[in-house]
N, C-alpha and C positions, 0 to 999 in steps of 0.2 A: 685405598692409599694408606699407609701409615701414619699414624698423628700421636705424641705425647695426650694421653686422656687420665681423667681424674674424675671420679663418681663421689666423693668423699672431700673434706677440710681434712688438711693433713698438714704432716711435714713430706720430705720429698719422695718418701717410699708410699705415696699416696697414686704416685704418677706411675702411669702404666703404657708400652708401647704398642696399640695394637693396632687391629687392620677397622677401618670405619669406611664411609662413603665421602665422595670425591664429593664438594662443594658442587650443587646445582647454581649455573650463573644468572644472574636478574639482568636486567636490559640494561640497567645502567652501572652495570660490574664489569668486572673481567677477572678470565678464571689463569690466575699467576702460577707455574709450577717453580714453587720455593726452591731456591737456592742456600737462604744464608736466613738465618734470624738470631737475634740476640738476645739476653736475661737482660730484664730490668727489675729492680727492687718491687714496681709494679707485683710483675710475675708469684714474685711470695706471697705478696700480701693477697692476690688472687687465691694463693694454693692453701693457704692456714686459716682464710673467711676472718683475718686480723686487720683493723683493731673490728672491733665485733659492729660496729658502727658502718660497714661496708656491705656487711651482710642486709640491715635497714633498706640500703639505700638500692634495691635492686641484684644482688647478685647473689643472692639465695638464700634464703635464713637459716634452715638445716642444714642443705647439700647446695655444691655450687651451681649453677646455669650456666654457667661458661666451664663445657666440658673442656676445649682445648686451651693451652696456655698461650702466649706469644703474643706479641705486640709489634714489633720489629719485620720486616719483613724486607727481602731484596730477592728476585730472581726475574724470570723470564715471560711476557706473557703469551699464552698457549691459546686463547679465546676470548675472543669482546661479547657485552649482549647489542642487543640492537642498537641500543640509543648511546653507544660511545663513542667520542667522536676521538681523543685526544690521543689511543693506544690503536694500536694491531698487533695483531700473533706476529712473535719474534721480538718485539721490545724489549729492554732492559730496563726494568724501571726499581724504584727503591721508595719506601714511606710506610703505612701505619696500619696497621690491620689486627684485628680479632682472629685468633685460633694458626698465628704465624705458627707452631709449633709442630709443623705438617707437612707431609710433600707440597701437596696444595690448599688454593685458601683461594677463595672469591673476596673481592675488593671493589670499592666502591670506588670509580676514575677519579674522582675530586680527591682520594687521600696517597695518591699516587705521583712522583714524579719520575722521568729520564734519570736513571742511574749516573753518577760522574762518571766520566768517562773515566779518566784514569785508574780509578779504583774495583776491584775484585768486589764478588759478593759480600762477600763477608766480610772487608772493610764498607761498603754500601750499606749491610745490615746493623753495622754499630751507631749507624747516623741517626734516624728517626726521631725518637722520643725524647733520647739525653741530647742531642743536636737543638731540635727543639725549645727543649727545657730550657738551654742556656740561650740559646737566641730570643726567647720570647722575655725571661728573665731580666737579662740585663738592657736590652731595646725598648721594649714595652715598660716593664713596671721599673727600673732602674734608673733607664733613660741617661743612657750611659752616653758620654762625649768625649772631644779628644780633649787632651789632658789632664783628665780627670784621676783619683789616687783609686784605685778599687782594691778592695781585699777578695778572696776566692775562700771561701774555708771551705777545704773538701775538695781541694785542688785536684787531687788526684785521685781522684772517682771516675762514672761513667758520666756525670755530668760536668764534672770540676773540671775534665781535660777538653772538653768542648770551649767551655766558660775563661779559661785563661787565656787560648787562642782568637775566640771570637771577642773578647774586650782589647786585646791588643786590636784586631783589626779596625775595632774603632778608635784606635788612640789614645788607649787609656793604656797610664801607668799601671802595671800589675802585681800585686802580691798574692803568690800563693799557700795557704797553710795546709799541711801535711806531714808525715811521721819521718823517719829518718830515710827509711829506705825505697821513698819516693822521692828526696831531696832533687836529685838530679835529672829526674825523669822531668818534672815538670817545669824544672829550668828550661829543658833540651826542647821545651816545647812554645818556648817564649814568655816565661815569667821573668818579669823586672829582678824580683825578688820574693826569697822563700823565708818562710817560718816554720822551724822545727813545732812542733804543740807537744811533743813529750820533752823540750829544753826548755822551750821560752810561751810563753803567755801573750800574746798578740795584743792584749788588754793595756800589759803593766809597760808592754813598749814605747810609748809616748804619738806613737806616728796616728794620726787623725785621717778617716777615708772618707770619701764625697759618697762611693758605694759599697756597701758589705753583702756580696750574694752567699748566703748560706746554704750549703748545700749538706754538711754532715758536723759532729760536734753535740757537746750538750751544754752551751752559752747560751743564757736566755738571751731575750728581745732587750733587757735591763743590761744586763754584762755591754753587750754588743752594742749599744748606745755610748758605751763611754769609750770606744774607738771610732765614732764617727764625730764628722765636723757638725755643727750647729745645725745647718741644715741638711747634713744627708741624710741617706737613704738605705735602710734594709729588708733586700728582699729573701725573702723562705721562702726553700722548697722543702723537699724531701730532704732525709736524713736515713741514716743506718740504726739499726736497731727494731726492734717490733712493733713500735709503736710510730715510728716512723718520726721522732718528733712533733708528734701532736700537740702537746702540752704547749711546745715554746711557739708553735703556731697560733696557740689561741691568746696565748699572753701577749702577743704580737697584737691581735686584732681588741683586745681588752685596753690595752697601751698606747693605741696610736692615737685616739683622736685630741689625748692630754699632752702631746710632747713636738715640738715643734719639729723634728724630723721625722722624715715618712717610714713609716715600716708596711712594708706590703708582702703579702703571701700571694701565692697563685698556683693555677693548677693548668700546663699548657695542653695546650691544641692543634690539632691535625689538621693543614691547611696544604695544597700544591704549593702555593707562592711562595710561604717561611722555607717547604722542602727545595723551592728555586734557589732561592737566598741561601740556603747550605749547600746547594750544588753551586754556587758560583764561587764562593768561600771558598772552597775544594778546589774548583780546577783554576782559580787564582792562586794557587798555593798558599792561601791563607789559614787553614785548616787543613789537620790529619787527623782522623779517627787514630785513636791510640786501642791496640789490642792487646790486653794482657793474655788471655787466653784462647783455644779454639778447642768443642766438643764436635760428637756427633750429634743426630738427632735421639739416640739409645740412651746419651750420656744427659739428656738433661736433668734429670735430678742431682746427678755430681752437680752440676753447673749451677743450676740454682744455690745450693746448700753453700757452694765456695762465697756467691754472689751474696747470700743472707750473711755471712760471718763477717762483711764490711771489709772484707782488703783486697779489693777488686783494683787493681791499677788499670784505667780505662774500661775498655769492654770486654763482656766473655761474650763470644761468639758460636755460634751453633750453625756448623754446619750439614744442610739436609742434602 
């Protein structure tokens, strides 16, 4: 089969197309022939072994151990192993996997749901991880409710356009922050209300939020306290840039336990049930993946490298 592969920390001329061997399925797998997968900021920080603190922690200290790239995953499934009970050949399913970056990929049933009906692969492939991110984000560590004021910075990223539509579905008033020429995209997606951040300073605007989910910017945990109410709440994630905002993640966890509102980081997770929960978003029409772009499977290195320069409007898509 064909799989993007990588022997080497690189930039994106690290990645090379070639022929390797079709994933052997385990009993409690099933062997997916990919359809659709998409870049996540992940994906870089995978391919450059950056910040050098990833390398520590398991994924190779010299050269990587995760030859294929991908995380994202939606296509079709072609073989169960013995002990699955929840798939058969012919499924459409969609969720989170190692080595998406491939015709095929073996997957574990538990990180797998029923694809939306209504949506194509490659809208199915944009869900996953930034899907995720924003539902585990603002439910979980946010604890987001209706009426509530949220701010989104990063509105219009591969997590941001998740995160504006899934806080509206819980009845939160919305603000999104974002550059000019996202203004109206992330309106059209159901933001209360936009902030230019190359005209206006979110800061010096007077308006106080109950949630600030951070998703890109470089406003520390200190900035971002003086637009929340007394007792809200900021959560980090990821960020653009190489280092991913590391720094304001740790000033975050240095900072919280002296200040009477909560600042929370997190790092989400691959579950079927959050993947139900975005398929029901979905075919409630409460959620649409936003796609800025689509590649081939040849073209992932263009894709990545767009996806690293931080002006990603929604998701790039890669289709195999």
């Amino acid at each position: 089969m064909k799989a993007i592969v990588q022997y080497i920390y690189g930039s994106p001329d690290v990645l090379k197309l070639q022929e390797i061997d079709k994933p052997v399925v385990k009993d409690d797998e099933v062997l997916l022939r990919v359809h659709a997968s998409s870049v996540n900021p992940a994906d870089w920080h995978f391919m450059r072994g950056s910040p050098f603190i990833m390398r520590m922690m398991g994924f190779g200290l010299l050269k990587p151990k995760r030859r294929v790239l991908g995380i994202d995953v939606a296509g079709r499934v072609e073989a169960v192993g013995k002990d699955v009970k929840r798939f058969q050949p012919g499924d459409d399913v969609f969720g989170w996997s190692e080595g998406a970056f491939a015709e095929y990929v073996s997957v574990s049933q538990g990180e797998l749901a029923p694809k939306p009906d209504d949506l194509t692969f490659e809208q199915a492939a944009a869900v996953p991880l930034a899907g995720l991110t924003a539902l585990q984000g603002l439910r979980d560590k946010g604890r987001v409710r209706p009426g509530q004021k949220v701010l989104v910075i990063g509105a219009s990223g591969g997590v941001g356009t998740f995160a504006v539509q899934i806080a509206k579905s819980f009845g939160a008033e919305v603000t999104g922050v974002c550059s000019t020429r996202n203004l109206q995209m992330v309106r059209s997606i159901g933001a209360d209300h936009v902030i230019d951040y190359t005209k206006e300073d979110f800061i010096r605007l007077g308006q106080r939020y109950d949630l600030i989910f951070q998703l890109a910017g470089t406003r520390s945990p200190f900035d971002c306290r003086r637009a929340l109410t007394p007792e809200g709440t900021l959560v980090q994630s990821s960020g653009t840039g190489r280092f991913a905002g590391i720094d304001r993640l740790l000033k975050a966890l240095v900072l919280s336990p002296f200040v009477s509102q909560s600042l929370r980081t997190f790092i989400a997770r691959n579950n079927t049930e959050d993947l139900v929960v975005l398929k029901q978003l979905i075919e409630t029409g409460k959620v649409t993946p936003v796609i800025d772009r689509s590649h081939e499977l040849s073209e992932v290195p263009e894709a990545i490298r767009y996806v690293e320069e931080g002006h990603a409007r929604g998701k790039v898509v890669i289709t195999v």
